[in-house]
C-alpha atoms as one frame of an Amber mdcrd trajectory, in Angstrom:
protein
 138.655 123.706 137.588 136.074 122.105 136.198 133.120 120.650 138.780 130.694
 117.699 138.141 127.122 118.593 139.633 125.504 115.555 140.573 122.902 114.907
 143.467 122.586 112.210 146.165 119.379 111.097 148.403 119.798 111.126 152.375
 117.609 109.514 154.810 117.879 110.379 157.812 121.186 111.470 157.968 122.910
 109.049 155.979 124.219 110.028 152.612 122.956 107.154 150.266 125.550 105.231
 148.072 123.685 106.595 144.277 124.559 109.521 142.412 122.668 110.747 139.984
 123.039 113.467 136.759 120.151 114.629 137.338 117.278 115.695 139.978 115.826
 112.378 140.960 112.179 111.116 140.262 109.612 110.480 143.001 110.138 106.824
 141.883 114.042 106.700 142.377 113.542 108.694 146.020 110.520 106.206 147.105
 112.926 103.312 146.294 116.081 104.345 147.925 113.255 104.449 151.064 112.380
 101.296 150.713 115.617 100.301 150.709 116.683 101.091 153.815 113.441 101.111
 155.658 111.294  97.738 153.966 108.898  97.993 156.205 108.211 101.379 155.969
 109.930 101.997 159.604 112.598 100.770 162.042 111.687  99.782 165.546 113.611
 101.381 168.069 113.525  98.849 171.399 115.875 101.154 173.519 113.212 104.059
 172.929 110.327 102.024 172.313 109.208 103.603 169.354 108.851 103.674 165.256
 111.442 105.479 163.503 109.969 106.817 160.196 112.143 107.842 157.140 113.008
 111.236 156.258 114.096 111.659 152.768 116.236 114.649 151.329 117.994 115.657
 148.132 121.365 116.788 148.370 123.792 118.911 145.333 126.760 117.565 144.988
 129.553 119.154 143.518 132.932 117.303 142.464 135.965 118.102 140.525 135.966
 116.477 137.057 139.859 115.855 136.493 141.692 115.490 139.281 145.219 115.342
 137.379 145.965 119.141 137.285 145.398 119.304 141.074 148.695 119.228 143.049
């Protein structure tokens, strides 16, 4: 079975919707933050506090031909 290796960018838990072929640069992690957190942070009014991003680079393996799979 052949696999695909490709990697992904969470933050904060949430698997982001971008794969890429390779490791990703600084740049393409910095904008996948800003994103989801424009203002560099979510306000949290239940807690009453800043939530902050945490970014993290996931491997991602996948079959390349699904066909031969039964």
């Amino acid at each position: 079975m052949p696999l695909e290796i490709s990697f992904t960018i969470e933050i904060n838990g949430q698997t982001g919707r971008n794969f890429y072929d390779s490791y990703p640069t600084e740049k393409e992690i910095e904008k996948a933050i800003t994103d989801m957190f424009p203002q560099g942070y979510i306000y949290d009014q239940f807690a009453g506090e800043n939530i902050y991003p945490i970014a993290q680079v996931k491997k991602v393996y996948r079959l390349r031909n699904m066909e031969g799979i039964e």
